[in-house]
Steps between C-alpha positions, in 0.01 A plus 500: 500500500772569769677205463524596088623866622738412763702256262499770229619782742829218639536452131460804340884621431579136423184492212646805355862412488435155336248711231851723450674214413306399248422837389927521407407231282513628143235229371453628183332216303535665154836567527704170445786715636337442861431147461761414782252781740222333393602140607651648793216705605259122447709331756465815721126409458508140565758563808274700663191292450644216682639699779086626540416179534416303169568126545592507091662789347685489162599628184289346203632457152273702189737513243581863592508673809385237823190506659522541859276229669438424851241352759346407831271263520345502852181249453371452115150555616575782575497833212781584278598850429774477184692845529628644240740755396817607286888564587560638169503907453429740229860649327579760702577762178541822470726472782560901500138577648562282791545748815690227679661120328214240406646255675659688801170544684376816736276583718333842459157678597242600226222683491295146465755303726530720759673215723728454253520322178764258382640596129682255308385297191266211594423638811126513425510282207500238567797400788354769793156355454568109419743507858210638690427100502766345531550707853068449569572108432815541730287694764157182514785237511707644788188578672318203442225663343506364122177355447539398129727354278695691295679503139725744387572568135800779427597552165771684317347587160163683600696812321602355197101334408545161724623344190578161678213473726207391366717167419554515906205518570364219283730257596438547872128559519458215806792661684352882449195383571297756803136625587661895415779656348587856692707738286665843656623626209206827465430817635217621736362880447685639829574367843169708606314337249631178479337254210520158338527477108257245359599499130841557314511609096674221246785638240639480215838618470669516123808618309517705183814541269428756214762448241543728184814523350810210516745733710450820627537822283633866507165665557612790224555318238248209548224707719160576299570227264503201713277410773613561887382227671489671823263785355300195382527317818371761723163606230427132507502519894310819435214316333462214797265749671241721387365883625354342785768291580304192397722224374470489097637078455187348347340251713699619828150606646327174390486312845547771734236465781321820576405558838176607576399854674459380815817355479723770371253649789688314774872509376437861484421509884906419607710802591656685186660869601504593137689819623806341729500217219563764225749665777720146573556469128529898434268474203252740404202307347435125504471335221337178329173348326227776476185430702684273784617638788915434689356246680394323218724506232754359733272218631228367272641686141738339285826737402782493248813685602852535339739363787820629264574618166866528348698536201770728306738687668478586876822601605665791604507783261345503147490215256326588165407131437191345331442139691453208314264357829295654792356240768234540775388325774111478557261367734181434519266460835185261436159477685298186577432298181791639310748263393855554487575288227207621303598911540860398418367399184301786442777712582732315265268510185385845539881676584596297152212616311555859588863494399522730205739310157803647605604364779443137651382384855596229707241422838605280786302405780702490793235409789139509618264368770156492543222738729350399817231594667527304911144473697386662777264296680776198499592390894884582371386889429317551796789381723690731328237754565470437887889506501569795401134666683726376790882652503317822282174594695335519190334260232719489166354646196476212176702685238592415164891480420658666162808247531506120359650211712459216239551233703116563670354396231745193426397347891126575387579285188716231611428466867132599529587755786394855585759769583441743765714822423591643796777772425619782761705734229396825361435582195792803496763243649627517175486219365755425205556827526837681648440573876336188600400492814283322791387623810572432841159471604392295217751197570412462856138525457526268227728239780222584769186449265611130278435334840173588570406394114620202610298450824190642303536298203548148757168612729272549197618222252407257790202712545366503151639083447197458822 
């Protein structure tokens, strides 16, 4: 425990200015504008892996944006950890409600973050959290305390639906192959309640064009008489949920599993200040599926949610213009048993079928993953457990995460490998949201506590192998 904090404390100003660096980096995967950032910010990556210490380090080939992979392989009877983590960011739009540049990051206090918080795009999602071990892999080899092998796995398209990596993956199962995956890409309740999330939600994300007329008209003379696609646009949307905010697709509900009352029971039990929640977001009510409390409809309820909607004029000033088209941008969050491909499917019959004669619809499916749920008894978790009991003072709470990370389920499928997600964000870090930030406090504890999963996970896979 000393050694791990005196290393941090001669490195700390060094951690943070390398995280800056990176941080400048405008890796904006779904902007093809950035694409020079985005291979720039991958060698970063790799550069800084083999100055920690990996004896391999490199940039991988998927067809789109390179995988980061690197490793140290200390005695192959020993445990594998596979790390992974993304150097792609979110766009950083609107730009205007920014206090300070995206990618000219600050330091300032918050009310949460009271050390300070870092605010620039990516710094909690996902480059803040993924460098946390890069400099804890850095810290066991320069003090000669690594006592597993590790694997690292960056990628640069986590953003964008991770188009390219399930090919990746496939094609080097034997060389990703590891007793755990460990993912820092969540959020715990608070740094005084600090938790571990053992299950993510799957989605389905999809595209809708509305198209009525073959140009655009001059809403006087052609309004009343011809269908507005954007009036018919946002009734369909209307109709996707009902009075009690229950999803209306048909089938969407069909392989949902319902947890029991004892269960709801015990997710219920984490920390939820419904008051400084509604405060944070300056709302005045909550809002979601009747009968199913905050905690739940963001952890074990499946949602639908329009991510953007646009058409017609938007400019400055008036334009009296009838649109020929009106898009949206919609995604849906899945529960265990849900498939993505299946709800996509559901989605795309029922938006056509409720499309009235006078207009036409078009439906893409742009991405989707699948739901996890991770175990709790597994040696991997309970390492985790201990390691955070440790540099906390206090036993994580199991939570269940609102977010999707697709890739957990992919290493389920193709490498037969539990993932142990141990994230040190927030919730109101803002993620893809303007004002992104990550705290101080968070990034260090994050360095300090990796190490002692490490030392945990060693001691009790030899003790469990006995």
């Amino acid at each position: 425990m000393e050694k791990i904090k005196t290393y941090i404390d001669a490195n700390r100003q060094r951690f943070l200015d390398e995280l800056f660096e990176m941080l400048r980096m405008p890796s904006v995967s779904a902007d093809p504008a950035q694409k020079e950032n985005v291979l720039k910010t991958a060698a970063f990556v790799r550069e800084k892996l083999e100055q920690a210490g990996a004896d391999q380090a490199e940039l991988c080939d998927t067809g789109g944006y390179p995988v980061v992979y690197a490793e140290k392989i200390i005695d192959k009877n020993l445990p594998t950890v596979l790390i992974y983590g993304h150097y792609d960011v979110q766009p950083p739009d609107p730009l205007e409600l920014w206090d300070t540049p995206p990618f000219e990051p600050v330091i300032r206090k918050t009310a949460e973050h009271p050390d300070g918080a870092i605010f620039a795009r990516g710094a909690c999602d996902d480059k803040g959290q993924f460098y946390m071990h890069v400099k804890a892999f850095e810290l066991m080899v320069r003090t000669g305390t690594l006592p597993c092998n590790v694997k690292f796995m960056i990628e640069g398209e986590e953003e964008v639906g991770s188009e390219h990596l399930e090919g990746f993956v496939t094609e080097n199962r034997e060389r990703l192959q590891a007793d755990v995956v460990l993912i820092s890409d969540t959020a715990m309740i608070s740094m005084k309640h600090p938790s571990l999330e053992t299950g993510l939600r799957g989605m389905a994300y999809m595209e809708v064009e509305v198209t009525g007329p073959n140009r655009d008209l001059h809403s006087g003379v052609y309004g009343g008489a011809v269908a507005n696609p954007i009036n018919i646009l946002c009734k369909m949307i209307a109709s996707l949920h009902d009075e009690e905010n229950r999803i209306t697709i048909p089938g969407f509900y069909d392989e949902v599993v319902n947890l029991s009352a004892a269960e709801r029971d015990q997710l219920n039990k984490a920390p939820f200040d419904e008051t400084g929640y509604k405060k944070d977001l300056a709302i005045r009510q909550v809002w979601g599926e009747k009968g199913y409390t905050s905690i739940e409809r963001t952890g074990i309820r499946p949602t639908l949610d329009v991510n953007g909607i646009w058409g017609g004029y938007t400019g400055e000033g008036a334009k009296t213009v009838l649109p020929s088209k009106a898009h949206a941008k919609i995604s849906m969050r899945l529960v265990p048993n849900q498939q993505s491909k299946t709800i996509e499917r559901l989605f795309q019959d029922h938006f056509r079928n409720i499309a009235p004669e006078s207009v036409t619809v078009k439906v893409t499916a742009l991405h989707g993953g699948e739901a996890v749920v991770t175990p709790t008894d597994s040696v991997a978790y309970q390492a985790a457990s201990k390691a955070i009991e440790e540099t906390f003072g206090k036993k994580p709470i199991p939570t269940r995460g609102g977010g999707s990370i697709p890739i957990v389920a992919l290493f389920e499928k193709e490498l037969d490998v539990k993932t142990v997600l141990m994230g040190f964000g927030l919730d109101s870090d803002n993620l893809h949201s303007p004002n992104e930030k990550y705290g101080l406090f968070n990034f260090y504890k994050g360095i300090e506590t990796i190490p002692h999963f490490f030392r945990h996970f060693a001691e009790m896979s030899r003790a469990s192998a006995r």
